[in-house]
N, C-alpha and C positions, 0 to 999 in steps of 0.2 A: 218712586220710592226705592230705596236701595235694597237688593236684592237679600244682603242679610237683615234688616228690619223684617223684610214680608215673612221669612222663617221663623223672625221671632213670633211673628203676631200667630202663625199656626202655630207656634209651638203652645203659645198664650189659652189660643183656641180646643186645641185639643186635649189639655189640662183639664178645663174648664168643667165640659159636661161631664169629664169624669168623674167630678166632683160635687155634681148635681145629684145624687138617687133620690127620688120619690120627690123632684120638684112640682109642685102641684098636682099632690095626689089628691083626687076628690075633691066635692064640697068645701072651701076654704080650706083646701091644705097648705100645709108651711112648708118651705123652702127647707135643705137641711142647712142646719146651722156651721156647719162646718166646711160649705160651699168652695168655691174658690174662684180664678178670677177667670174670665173668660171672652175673650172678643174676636171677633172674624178675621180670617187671611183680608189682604186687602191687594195680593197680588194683581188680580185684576184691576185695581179699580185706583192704587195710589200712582202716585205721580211724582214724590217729593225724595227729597234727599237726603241723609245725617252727614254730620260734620263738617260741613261748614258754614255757610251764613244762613240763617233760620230765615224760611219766610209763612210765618204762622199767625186768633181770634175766631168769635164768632161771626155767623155773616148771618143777622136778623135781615128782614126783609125791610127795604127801605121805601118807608110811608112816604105818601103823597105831599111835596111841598112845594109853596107858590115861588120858592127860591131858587128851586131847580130849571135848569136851562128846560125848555120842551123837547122829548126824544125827536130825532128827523124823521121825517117824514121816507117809509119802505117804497115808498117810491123808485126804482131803479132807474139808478144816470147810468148817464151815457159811455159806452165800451169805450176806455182809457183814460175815464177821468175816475181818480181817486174819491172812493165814496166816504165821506166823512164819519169817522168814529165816534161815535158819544161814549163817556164810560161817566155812571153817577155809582156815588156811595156815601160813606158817612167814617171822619175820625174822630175814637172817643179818645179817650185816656183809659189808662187801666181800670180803675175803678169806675167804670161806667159811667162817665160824666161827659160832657161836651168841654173841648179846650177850652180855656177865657179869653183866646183873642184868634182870630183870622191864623190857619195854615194853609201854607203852602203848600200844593199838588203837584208833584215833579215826576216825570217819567225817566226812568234809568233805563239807557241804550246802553248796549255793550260798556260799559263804564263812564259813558257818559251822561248828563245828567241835563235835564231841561222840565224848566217850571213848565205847568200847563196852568195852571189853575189855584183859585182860594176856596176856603169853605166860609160856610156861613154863620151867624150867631151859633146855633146849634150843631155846628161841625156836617151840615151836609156840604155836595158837593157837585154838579154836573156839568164836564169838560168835553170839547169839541178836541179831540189830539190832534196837537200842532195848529191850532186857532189860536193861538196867544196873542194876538191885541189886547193892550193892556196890561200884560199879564208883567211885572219887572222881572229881569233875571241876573241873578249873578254875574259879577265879572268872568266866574270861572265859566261859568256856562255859555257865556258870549265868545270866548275866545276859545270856545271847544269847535271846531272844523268836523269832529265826528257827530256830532247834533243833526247835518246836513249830509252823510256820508263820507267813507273813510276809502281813496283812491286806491290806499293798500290791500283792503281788501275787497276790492271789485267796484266799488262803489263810484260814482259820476262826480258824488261830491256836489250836484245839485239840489238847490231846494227843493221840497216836495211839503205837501201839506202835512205829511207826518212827521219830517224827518227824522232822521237815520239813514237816510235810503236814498236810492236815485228814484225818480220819478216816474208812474206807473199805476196801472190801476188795475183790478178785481184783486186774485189773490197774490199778484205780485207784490203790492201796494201793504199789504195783509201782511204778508209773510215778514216784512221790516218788523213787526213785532216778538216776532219768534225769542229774540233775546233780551226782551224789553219787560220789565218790571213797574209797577207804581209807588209811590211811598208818598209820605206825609213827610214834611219839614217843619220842625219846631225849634229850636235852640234849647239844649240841655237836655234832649228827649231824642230818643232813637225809636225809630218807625218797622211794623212791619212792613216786608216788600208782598205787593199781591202780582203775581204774573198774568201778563200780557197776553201769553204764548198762544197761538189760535183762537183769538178773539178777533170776531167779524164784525162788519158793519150791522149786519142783522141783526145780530146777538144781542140777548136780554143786555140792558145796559148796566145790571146792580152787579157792581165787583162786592157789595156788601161793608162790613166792617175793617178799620185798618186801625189799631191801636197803639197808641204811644207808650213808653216807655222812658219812665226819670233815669236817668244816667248816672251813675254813682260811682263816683273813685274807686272802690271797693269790689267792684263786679268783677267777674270773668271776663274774658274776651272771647270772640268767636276768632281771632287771625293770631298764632303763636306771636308774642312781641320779641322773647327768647330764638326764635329762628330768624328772625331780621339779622343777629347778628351773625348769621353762619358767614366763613369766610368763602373768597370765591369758587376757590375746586368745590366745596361742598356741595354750594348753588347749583352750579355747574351738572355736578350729577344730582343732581333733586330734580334738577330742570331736565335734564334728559330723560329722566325716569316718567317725570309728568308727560314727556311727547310719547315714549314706548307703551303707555298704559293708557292713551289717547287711542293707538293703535292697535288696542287688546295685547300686547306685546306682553306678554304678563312675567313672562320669566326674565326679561332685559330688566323692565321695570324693576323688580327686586332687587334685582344686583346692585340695579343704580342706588335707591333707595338706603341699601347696604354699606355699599360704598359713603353715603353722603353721611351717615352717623358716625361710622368709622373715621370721617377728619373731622365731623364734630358731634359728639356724641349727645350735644346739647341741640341737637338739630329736633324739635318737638315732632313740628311737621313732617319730616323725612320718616320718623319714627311711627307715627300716625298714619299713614298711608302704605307705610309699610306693613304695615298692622292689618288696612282693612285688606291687602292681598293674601294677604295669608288664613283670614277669619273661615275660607271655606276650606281649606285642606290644611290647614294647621291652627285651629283653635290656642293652643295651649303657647304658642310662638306667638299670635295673634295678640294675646293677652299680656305677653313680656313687653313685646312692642307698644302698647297702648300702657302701659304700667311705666315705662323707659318717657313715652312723651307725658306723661302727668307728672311723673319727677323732674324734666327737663325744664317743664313751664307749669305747674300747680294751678294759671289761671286758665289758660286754654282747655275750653270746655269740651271739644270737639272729642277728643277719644275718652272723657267721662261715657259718654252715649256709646261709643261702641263698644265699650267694655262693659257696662249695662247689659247690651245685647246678648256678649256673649254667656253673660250669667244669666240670662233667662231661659238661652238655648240650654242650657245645664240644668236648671230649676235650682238654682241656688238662690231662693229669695230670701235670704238674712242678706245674701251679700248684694242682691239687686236693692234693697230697700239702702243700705248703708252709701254705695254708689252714687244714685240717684236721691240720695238728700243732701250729700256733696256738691255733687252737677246743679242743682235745682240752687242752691243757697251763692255758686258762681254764676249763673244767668236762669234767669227763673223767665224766662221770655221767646227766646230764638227757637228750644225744641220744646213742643208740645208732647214729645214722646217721650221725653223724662217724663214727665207727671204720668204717663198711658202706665211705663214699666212700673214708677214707685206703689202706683193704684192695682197695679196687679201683684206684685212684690206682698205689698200689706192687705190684700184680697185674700192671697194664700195663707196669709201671717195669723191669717181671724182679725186684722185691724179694721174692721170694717168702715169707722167712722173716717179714718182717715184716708182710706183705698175711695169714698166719695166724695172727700173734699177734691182731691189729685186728679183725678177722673173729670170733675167738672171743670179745672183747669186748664184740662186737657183740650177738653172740649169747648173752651173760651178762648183759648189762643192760637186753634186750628183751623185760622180764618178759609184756608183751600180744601178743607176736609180730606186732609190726607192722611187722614189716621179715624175713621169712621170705627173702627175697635173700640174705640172709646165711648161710644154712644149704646152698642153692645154691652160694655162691660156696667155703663151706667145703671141700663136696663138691668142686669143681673143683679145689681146692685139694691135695686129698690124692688123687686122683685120677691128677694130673702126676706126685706122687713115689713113685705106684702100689700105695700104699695102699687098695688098694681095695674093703678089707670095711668100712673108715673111711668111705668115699667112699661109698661105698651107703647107710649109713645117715643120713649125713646128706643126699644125695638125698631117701631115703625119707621123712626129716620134712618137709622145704621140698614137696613133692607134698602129704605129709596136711596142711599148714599153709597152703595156697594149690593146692588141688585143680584148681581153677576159674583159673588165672592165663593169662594171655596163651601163656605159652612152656613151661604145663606139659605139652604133649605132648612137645618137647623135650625135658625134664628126663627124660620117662618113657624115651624114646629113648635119652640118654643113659646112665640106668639099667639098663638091658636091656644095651646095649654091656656096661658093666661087670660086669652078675653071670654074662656069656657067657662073659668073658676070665676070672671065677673061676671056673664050672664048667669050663674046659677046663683050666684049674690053670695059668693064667698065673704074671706075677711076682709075689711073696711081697710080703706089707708089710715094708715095711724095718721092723728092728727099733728101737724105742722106748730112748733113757736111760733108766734109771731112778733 
């Protein structure tokens, strides 16, 4: 997770209980009404990125199916033969539904792309990586040499039962995944990506849930299409700036950055990145910058989120709700943390009904749980309306999903309050439409 996100989620966090007095005081006490929103740092424990390509859903637990390959057998082979991966899971569609025809399981290497596998009537799925008998693949993907490794970058460029990689076995064999993602292919539908990265032969095999997405003329983009056309010097120094900020180079990086707006002021991207260097020692700069690439490209959704951020670091939730219902109506899919900020935004607002619609979206489309604040914030949520065997449980995940978090002895405090107010047989959950 990116360093200014984890700030915001304290910042989220420590709002929160101060807006709690006398949450469960006594015998069926009520929450104050005038709450606010609240979820854990997650420094510890996230892992994911803002701005640019979204890899976010739910990951239910994947039932038992006769359609599924059998896991292999723990067995341990032999020192330098490549132990075979299995990875099962399951693509819905948005709306909770199973596709209506057979998709395609493709693994993305470094930019490279290769089928593994199909799902089943019901969109399960269980692939052997790099066992594709049977499996057709693309032209593009036949005539990709990086599938099999890439000489440029060290690689033999021999086959190996995973590829990407030269050939090799325990966690050398392993580690070819480090830059390797999954996805679902559908035509007219855009996949979340689930990552690869330290995933063992051992390891539980359910990557969980990977959701499709309809693709609309209309949407946002995650890649500025207005910065494709920066001319070459500009490139030139964007591209520079991308290798000094490779190398923490942070003060080159700027310049560059600088420089590339200055021959094209239309440069989103340049403006964007120059944005998130500045978010820690120049907020107010930080926000020109991310304000400069929303007017250069209006679709690029990338610095909608960090400019979110920085009004949450602020507590300006009029402007974080107005932001993020912008960003949300340009791609309502890639960041999961649009919905965390608009859910806390209108948490603080007193909108309560809709700070849970946003939150549970949140929490539907953050298939890697890199944003378990949101299961916190749920909890608080249902909590207020005294819900509170609802409240518990979603406590109890954001703790097992972020053990280790800044506030999660809070949390556990919290939780303890609540299962005290149900053992003494406080107020009831209010009852559910159905």
């Amino acid at each position: 997770m990116a360093p200014q996100i984890v700030r915001v989620m304290i910042v989220v966090a420590a709002g929160c209980w101060l807006l709690q007095p006398g949450f469960g005081q006594g015998r069926g006490g009520a929450t104050s009404s005038g709450g606010s929103t609240g979820t854990g740092s997650t420094g510890s424990t996230g892992t994911g990125s803002t701005g640019s390509t979204g890899s976010i859903g739910t990951k239910p637990s994947l039932p038992n199916t006769t359609t599924n390959p059998t896991n292999p057998s723990n067995t341990p082979q032999p020192s330098g033969v490549p132990q075979p991966i299995f990875i099962s899971g399951r693509v819905l569609m948005e709306d909770g539904n199973p596709p209506d025809e057979s998709v395609t399981i493709e693994r993305v290497c470094g930019g490279s792309t290769r089928a593994e596998g199909y799902t089943d009537s019901k969109g399960y799925f269980g692939i052997h990586l790099g066992q594709t008998q049977g499996v057709i693949q693309d032209a593009s993907e036949l005539g990709s040499d990086r599938a099999y490794g890439d000489p440029a970058n060290g690689s033999s460029g021999q086959r190996s039962s995973l590829g990407g990689g030269p050939l090799g076995g325990g966690a050398n064999s392993e580690m070819r995944l480090m830059n390797c993602d999954l996805q679902a292919r559908l035509a007219g539908y855009r996949s979340q990506l689930v990552s690869l990265a330290n995933h063992r032969a051992m390891d539980n095999p359910d990557i969980g849930t990977i959701l499709l997405h309809r693709m609309s003329p209309t949407e946002g983009t995650t890649v500025s299409t207005a910065s494709l056309m920066a001319p070459k010097e500009a490139k030139r120094a964007f591209d520079k700036g991308m290798e000094a900020a490779k190398k923490k180079k942070w003060d080159e990086a700027a310049k560059d950055f600088q420089k590339a707006v200055e021959l094209y002021p239309g440069y989103a991207t340049a403006w964007y990145e120059l944005g998130r260097l500045q978010m820690a020692s120049a907020p107010d700069s930080a926000r020109i910058s991310f304000e400069c690439a929303m007017k250069a490209d209006p679709k690029y959704a990338a610095p909608y989120v960090e400019l979110a951020a920085i009004e949450v670091q602020a507590k300006k939730w009029k402007e974080v709700a107005q932001i993020t219902d912008r960003a949300i109506r340009l791609d309502s899919f890639d960041y999961p943390e649009l919905f965390f900020f608009n859910a806390a935004a209108n948490y603080y607002l007193k909108n309560s009904e809709v700070a849970e619609k946003n939150v549970r979206l949140a929490v539907k489309l953050d298939n890697q749980h890199r944003y378990p604040q949101s299961e916190y914030l749920l909890g608080l949520i249902l909590a207020q309306r005294h819900d509170f065997a609802a409240a518990a449980e979603e406590l109890r995940a954001y703790l097992k999903l972020a053990p280790d978090a800044e506030d999660a002895a809070t949390a556990k405090q919290k939780l303890d309050q609540i299962e005290k107010i149900t053992a003494e047989g406080g107020a009831p959950a209010p009852k559910q439409d159905q």
